[in-house]
C-alpha positions as a Markdown table, in Angstrom:
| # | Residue | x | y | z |
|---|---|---|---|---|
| 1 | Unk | -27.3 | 13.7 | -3.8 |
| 2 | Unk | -29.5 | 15.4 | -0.8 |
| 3 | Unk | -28.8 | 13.4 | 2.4 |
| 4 | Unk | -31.3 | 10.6 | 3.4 |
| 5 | Unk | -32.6 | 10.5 | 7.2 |
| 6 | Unk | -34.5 | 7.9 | 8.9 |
| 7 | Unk | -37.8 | 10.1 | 8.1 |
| 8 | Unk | -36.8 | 10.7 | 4.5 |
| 9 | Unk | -38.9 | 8.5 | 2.2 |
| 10 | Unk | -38.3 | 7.5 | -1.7 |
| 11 | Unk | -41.3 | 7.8 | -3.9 |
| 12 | Unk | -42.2 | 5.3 | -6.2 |
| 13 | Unk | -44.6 | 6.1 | -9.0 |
| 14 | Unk | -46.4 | 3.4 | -10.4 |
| 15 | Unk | -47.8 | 5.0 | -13.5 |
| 16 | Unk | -51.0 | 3.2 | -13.0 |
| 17 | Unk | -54.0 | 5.8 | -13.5 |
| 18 | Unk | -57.4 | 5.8 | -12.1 |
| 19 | Unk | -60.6 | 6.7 | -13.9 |
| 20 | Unk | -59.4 | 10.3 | -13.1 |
| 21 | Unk | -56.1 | 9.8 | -14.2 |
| 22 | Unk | -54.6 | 10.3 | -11.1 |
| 23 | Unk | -51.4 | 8.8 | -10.7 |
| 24 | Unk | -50.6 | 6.9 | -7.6 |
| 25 | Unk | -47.4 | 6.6 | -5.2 |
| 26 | Unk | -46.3 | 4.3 | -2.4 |
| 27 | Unk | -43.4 | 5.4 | 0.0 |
| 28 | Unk | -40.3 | 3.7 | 1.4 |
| 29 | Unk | -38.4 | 5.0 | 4.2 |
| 30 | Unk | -34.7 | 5.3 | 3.3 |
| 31 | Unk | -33.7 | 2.4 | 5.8 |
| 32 | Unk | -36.6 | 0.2 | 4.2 |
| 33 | Unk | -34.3 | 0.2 | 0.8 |
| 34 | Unk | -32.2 | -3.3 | 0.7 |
| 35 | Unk | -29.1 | -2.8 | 2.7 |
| 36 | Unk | -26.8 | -5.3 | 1.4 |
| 37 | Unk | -28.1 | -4.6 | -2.2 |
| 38 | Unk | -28.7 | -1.1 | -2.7 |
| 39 | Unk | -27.6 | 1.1 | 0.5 |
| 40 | Unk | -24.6 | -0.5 | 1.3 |
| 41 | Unk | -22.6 | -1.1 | -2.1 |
| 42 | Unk | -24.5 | 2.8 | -3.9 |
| 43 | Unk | -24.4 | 5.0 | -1.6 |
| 44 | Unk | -22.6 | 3.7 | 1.9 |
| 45 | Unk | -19.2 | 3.3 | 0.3 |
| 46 | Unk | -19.3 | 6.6 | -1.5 |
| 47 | Unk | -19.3 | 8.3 | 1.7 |
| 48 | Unk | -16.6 | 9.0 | 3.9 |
| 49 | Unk | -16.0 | 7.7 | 7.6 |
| 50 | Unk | -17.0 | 10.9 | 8.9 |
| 51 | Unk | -20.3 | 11.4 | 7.5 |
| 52 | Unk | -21.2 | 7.3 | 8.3 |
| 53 | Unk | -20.6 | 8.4 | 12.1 |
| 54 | Unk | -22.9 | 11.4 | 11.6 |
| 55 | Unk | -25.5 | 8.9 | 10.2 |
| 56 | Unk | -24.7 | 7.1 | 13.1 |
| 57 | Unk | -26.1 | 9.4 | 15.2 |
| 58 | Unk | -29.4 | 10.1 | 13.4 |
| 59 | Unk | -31.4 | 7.2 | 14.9 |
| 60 | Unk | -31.1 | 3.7 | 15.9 |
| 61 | Unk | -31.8 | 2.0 | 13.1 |
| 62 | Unk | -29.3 | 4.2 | 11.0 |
| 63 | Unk | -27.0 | 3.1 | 13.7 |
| 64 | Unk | -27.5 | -0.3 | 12.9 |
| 65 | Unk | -27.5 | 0.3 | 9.7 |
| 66 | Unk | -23.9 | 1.9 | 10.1 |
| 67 | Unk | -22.6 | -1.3 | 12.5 |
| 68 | Unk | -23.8 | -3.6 | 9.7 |
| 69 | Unk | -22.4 | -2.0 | 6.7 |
| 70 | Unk | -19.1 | -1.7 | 9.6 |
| 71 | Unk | -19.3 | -5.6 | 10.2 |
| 72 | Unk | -19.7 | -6.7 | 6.6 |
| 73 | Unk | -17.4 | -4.5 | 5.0 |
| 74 | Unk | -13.9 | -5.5 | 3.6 |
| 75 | Unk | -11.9 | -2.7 | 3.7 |
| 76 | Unk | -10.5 | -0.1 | 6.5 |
| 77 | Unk | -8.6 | 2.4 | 5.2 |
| 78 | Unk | -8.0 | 5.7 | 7.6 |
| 79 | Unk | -5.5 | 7.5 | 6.2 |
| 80 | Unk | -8.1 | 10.4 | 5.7 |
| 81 | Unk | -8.8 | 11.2 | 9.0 |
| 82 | Unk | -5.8 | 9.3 | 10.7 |
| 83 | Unk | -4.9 | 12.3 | 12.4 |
| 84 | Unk | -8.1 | 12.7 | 14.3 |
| 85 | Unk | -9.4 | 9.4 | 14.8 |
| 86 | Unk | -9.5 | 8.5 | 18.4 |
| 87 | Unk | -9.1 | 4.8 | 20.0 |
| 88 | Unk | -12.7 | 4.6 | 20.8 |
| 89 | Unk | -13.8 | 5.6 | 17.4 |
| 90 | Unk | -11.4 | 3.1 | 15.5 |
| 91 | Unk | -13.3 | 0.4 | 17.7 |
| 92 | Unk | -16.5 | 0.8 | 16.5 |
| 93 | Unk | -15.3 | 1.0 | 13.1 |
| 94 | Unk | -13.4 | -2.4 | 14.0 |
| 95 | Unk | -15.7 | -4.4 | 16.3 |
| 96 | Unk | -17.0 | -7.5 | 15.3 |
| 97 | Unk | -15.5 | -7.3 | 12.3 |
| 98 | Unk | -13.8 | -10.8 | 10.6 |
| 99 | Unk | -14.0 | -10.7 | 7.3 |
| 100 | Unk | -11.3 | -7.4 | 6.5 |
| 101 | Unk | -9.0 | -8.1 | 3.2 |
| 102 | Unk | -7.7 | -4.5 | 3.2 |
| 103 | Unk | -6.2 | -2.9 | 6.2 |
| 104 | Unk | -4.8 | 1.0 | 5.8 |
| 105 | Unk | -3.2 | 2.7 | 9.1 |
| 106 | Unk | -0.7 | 4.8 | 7.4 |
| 107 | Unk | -0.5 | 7.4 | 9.6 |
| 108 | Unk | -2.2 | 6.2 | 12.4 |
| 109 | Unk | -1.3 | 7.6 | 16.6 |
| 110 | Unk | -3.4 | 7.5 | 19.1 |
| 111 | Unk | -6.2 | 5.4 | 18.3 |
| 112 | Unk | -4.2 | 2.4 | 17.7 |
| 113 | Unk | -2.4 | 0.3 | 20.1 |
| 114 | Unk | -0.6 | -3.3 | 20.1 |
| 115 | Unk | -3.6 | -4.7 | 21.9 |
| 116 | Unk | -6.1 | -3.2 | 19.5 |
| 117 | Unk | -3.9 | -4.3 | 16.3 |
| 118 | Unk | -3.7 | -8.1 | 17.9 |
| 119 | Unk | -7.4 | -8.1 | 18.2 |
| 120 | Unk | -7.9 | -7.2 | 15.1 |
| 121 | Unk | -5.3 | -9.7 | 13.6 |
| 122 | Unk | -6.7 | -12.4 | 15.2 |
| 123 | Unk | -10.0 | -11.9 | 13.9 |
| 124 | Unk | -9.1 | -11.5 | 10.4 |
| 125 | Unk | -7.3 | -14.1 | 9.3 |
| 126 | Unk | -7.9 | -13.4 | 5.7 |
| 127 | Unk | -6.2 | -10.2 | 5.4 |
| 128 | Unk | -4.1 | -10.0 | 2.1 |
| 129 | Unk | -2.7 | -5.7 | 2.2 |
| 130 | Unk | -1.5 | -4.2 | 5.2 |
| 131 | Unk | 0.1 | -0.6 | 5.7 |
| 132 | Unk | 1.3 | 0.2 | 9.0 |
| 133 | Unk | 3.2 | 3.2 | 7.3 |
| 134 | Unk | 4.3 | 5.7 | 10.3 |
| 135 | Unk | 2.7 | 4.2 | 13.2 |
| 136 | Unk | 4.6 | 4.8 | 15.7 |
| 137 | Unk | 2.6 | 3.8 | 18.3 |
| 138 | Unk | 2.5 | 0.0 | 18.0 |
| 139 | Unk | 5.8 | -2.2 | 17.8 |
| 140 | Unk | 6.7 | -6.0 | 17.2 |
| 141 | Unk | 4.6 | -7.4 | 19.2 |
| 142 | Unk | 1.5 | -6.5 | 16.6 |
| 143 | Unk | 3.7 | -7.7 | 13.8 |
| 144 | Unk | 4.3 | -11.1 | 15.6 |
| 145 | Unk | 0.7 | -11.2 | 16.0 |
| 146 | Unk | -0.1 | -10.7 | 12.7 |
| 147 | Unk | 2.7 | -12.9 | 11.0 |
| 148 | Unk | 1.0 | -15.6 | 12.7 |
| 149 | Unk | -2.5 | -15.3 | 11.8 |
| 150 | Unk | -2.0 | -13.7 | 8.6 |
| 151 | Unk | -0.2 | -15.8 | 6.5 |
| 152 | Unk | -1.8 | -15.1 | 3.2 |
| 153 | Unk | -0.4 | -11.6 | 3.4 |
| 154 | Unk | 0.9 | -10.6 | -0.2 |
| 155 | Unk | 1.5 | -6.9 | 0.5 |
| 156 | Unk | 3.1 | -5.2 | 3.4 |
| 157 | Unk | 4.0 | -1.4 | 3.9 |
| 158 | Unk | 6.2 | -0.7 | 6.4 |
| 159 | Unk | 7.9 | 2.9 | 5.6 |
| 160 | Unk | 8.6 | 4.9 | 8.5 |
| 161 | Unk | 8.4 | 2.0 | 11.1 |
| 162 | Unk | 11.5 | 2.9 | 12.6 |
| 163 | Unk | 10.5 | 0.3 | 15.3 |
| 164 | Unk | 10.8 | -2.8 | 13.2 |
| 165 | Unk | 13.6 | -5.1 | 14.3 |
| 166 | Unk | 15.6 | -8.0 | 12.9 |
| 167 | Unk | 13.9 | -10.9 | 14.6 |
| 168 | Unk | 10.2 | -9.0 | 13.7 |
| 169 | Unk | 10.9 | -8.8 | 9.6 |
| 170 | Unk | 12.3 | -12.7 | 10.5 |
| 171 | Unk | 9.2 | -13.8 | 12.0 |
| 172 | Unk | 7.5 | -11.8 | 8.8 |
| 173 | Unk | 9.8 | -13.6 | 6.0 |
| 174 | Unk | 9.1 | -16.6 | 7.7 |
| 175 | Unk | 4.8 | -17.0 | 8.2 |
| 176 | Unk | 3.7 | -15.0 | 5.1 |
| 177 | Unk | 5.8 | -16.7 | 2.1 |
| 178 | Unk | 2.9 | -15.5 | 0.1 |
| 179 | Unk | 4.1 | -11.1 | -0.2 |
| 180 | Unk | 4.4 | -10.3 | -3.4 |
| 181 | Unk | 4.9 | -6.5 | -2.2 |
| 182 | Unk | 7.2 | -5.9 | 0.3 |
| 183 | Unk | 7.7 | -1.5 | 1.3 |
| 184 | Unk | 10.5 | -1.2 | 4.3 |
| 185 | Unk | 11.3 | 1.9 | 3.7 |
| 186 | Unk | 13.6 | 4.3 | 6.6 |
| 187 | Unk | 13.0 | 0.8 | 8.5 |
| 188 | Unk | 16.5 | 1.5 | 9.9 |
| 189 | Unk | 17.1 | -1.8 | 12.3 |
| 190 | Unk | 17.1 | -4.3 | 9.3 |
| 191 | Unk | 20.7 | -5.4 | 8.1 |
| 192 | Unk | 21.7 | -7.5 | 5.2 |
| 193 | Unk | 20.9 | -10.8 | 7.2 |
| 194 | Unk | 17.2 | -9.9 | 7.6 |
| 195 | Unk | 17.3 | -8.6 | 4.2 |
| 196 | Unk | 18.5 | -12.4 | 2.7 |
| 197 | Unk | 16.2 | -14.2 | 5.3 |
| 198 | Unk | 13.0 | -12.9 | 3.4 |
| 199 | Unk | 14.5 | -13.2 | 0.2 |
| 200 | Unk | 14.5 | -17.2 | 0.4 |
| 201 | Unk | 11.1 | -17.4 | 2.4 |
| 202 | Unk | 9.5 | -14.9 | -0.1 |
| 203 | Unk | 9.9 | -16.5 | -3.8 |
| 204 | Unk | 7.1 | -14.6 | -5.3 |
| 205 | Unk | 8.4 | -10.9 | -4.5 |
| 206 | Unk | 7.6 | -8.2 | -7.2 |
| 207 | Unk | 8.1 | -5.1 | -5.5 |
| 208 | Unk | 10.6 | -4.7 | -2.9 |
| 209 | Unk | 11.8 | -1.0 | -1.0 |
| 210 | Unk | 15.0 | -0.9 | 1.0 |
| 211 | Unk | 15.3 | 2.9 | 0.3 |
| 212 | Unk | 17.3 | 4.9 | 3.5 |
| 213 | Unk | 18.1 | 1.4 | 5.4 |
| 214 | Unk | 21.8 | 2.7 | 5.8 |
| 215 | Unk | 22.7 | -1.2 | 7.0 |
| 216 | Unk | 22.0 | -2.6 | 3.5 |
| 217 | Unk | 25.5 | -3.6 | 1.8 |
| 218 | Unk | 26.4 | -5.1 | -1.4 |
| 219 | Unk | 26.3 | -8.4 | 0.2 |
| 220 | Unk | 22.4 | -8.3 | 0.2 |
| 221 | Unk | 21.5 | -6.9 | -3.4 |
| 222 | Unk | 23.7 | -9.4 | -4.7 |
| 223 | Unk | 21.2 | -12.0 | -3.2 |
| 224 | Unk | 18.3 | -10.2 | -4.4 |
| 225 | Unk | 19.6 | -10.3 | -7.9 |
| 226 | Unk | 20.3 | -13.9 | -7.8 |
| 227 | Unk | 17.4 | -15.1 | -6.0 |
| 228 | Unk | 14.2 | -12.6 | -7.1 |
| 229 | Unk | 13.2 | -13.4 | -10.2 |
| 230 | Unk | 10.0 | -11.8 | -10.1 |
| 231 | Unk | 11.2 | -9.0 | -9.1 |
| 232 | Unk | 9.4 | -5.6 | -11.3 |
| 233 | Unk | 10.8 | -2.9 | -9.0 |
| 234 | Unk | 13.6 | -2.6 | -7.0 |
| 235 | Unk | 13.9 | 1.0 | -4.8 |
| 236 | Unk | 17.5 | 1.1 | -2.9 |
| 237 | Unk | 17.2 | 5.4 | -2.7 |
| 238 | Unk | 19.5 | 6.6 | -0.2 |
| 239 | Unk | 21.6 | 3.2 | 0.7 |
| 240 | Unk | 25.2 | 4.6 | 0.7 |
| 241 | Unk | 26.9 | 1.3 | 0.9 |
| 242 | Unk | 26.2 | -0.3 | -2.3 |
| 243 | Unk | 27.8 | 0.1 | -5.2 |
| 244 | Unk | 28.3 | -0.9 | -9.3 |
| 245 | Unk | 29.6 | -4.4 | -7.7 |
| 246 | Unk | 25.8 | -5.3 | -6.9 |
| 247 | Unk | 24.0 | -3.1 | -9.4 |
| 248 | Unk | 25.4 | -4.9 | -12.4 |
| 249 | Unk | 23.9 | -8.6 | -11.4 |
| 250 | Unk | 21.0 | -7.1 | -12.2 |
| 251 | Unk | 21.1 | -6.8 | -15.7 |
| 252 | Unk | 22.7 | -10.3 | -15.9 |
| 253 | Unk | 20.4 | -11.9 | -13.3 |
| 254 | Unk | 17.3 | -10.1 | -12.7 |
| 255 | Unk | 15.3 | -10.2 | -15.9 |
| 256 | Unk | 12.2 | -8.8 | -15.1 |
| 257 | Unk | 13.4 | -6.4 | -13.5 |
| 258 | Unk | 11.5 | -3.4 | -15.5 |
| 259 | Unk | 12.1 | -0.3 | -12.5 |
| 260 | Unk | 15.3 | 1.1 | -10.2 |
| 261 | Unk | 15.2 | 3.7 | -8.1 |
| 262 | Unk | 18.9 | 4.4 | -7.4 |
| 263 | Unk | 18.8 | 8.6 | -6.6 |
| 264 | Unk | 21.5 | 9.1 | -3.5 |
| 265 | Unk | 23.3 | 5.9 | -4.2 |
| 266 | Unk | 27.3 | 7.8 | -4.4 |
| 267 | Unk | 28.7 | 4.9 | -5.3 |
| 268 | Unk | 26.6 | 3.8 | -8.4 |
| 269 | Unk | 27.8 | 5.1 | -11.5 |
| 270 | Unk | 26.8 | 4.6 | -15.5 |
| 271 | Unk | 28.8 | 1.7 | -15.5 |
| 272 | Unk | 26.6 | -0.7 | -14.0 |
| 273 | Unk | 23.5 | 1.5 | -15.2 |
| 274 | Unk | 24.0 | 1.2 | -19.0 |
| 275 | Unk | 23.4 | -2.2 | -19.0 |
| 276 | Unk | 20.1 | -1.9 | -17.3 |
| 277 | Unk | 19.3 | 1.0 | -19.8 |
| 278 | Unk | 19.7 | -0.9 | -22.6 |
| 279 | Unk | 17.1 | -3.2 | -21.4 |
| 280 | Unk | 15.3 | -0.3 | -21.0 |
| 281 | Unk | 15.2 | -0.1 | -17.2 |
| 282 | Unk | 13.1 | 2.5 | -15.8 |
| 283 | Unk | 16.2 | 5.0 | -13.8 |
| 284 | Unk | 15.6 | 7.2 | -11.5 |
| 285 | Unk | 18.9 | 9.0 | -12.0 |
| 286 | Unk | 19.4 | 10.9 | -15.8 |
| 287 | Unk | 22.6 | 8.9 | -17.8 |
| 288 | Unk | 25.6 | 11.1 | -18.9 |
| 289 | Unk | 24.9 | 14.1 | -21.0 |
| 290 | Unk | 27.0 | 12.3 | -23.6 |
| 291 | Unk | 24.5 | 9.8 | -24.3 |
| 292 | Unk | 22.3 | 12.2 | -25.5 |
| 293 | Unk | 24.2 | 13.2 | -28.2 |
| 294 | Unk | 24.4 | 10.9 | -31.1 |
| 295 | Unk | 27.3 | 10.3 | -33.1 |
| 296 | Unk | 28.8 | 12.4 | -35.2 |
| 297 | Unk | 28.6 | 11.6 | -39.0 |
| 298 | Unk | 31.3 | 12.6 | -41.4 |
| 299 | Unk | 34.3 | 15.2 | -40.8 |
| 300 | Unk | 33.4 | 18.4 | -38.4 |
| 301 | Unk | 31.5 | 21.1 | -40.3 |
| 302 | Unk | 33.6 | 23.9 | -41.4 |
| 303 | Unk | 33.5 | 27.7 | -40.0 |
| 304 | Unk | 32.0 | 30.2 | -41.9 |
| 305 | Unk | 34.5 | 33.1 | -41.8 |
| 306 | Unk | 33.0 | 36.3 | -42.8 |
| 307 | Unk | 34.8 | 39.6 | -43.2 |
| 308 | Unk | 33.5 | 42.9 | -43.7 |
């Protein structure tokens, strides 16, 4: 598709003929076609954020074309060009903006700050998916923020936020009882307190990452098996303190539980994993050679002893 600039036009043939059979044309500039309709929906969000702040620059009405579709849209999602987005950039992609569903950081520096964040949060109360993944340049205070104005959150990434404390993921647990996916991830503050303290706030969990919190004991698993019963996937990679005593409630307990990622767990073993594999448990960890090999049938074959 050849790029459209404010003095590009779109021909429209109208097949009507004249006596001399000459066909006849009207033109349409390119920011004369129906934004909401036609620019924004067709060819606006097939382009990446890059190219829409070229556009930006073209004119001013393909500026305000680009702050409209901006305003209206329902998505931010950065992870593209996190690394080179600056703070003044991310606020024109954010300003005015109230109506966001879909909010994607992961990887975001320097053009994000706690005072940004709680701007934005405030303004966009109807936010449902967040992922903060690996900013490390905003802390609780932009998750209290949010907790409070977000509360029909139902899916929350967290990995790498190595900044997230107890009281934060209890002010989280607490306001947005609606997460149905919950990814704390190397979120190495949280303990098995915090851990339980979202369990019974957030009945309606289906996906739920505690992978390399080295705090996380048996004590909490055995409350997520009890107390999750929507729980589809369960990733506890790298927790070194839990062991077959918590894994096996699972099987009894946790029945829809249809994925575990166990890798790094020393203390798991095939005791407390069969079970799951014979509901037919997605594992992250291979069983026993053994159980590969099927029963043997009848007495052992006999050698073929050959002499020459």
């Amino acid at each position: 598709m050849q790029n459209l600039c404010d003095g590009d036009v779109v021909m429209e043939h109208s097949c009507k003929k004249t006596d001399h059979e000459e066909c006849t044309c009207s033109c349409i500039s390119f920011v004369e076609l129906p934004w909401e309709d036609v620019v924004f929906p067709y060819i606006f969000s097939c382009l990446p954020i890059q190219t829409l702040f070229r556009l930006r620059n073209v004119s001013q009405q393909c500026k305000e074309m680009v702050r409209e579709y901006f305003r209206t849209s329902t998505y931010v999602n950065i992870v593209r060009v996190a690394s080179r987005m600056t703070s003044e950039a991310f606020q024109i992609l954010t300003k005015d903006r109230c109506r966001i569903l879909y909010l994607n950081l992961r990887n975001a520096k320097d053009c994000i700050s706690d005072d940004i964040l709680a701007s934005l949060f405030r303004s966009n109360n109807r936010l449902q998916k967040v992922d903060l993944s690996n900013c490390s340049t905003v802390s609780n205070t932009s998750i209290h923020v949010m907790s409070m104005n977000c509360r029909n959150l139902t899916s929350l990434i967290l990995r790498e936020c190595h900044w997230l404390s107890v009281s934060g993921l209890n002010v989280i647990s607490m306001n947005c009882q609606q997460l149905e996916n919950v990814d704390l991830t190397a979120c190495w503050n949280i303990d098995d307190d915090a851990v339980i303290v979202l369990i019974m706030c957030c009945k309606k969990l289906r996906f739920l990452s505690l992978a390399k919190i080295y705090g996380i004991t048996d004590h909490a698993l055995e409350f997520v098996a009890r107390e999750c019963p929507c729980l589809n996937h369960l990733n506890v990679q790298g927790c070194w303190r839990i062991s077959d005593d918590s894994i096996r409630l699972f099987a009894e307990y946790c029945k829809s539980l249809g994925a575990l990622q166990i890798r790094e767990c020393r203390d798991v073993t095939e005791t407390s994993l069969s079970k799951l594999r014979a509901r037919e448990v997605k594992i992250d960890v291979r069983p026993p050679l053994s159980l590969y090999r099927g029963p043997r049938l009848g007495p052992p074959p006999k050698r073929l002893n050959v002499q020459i």
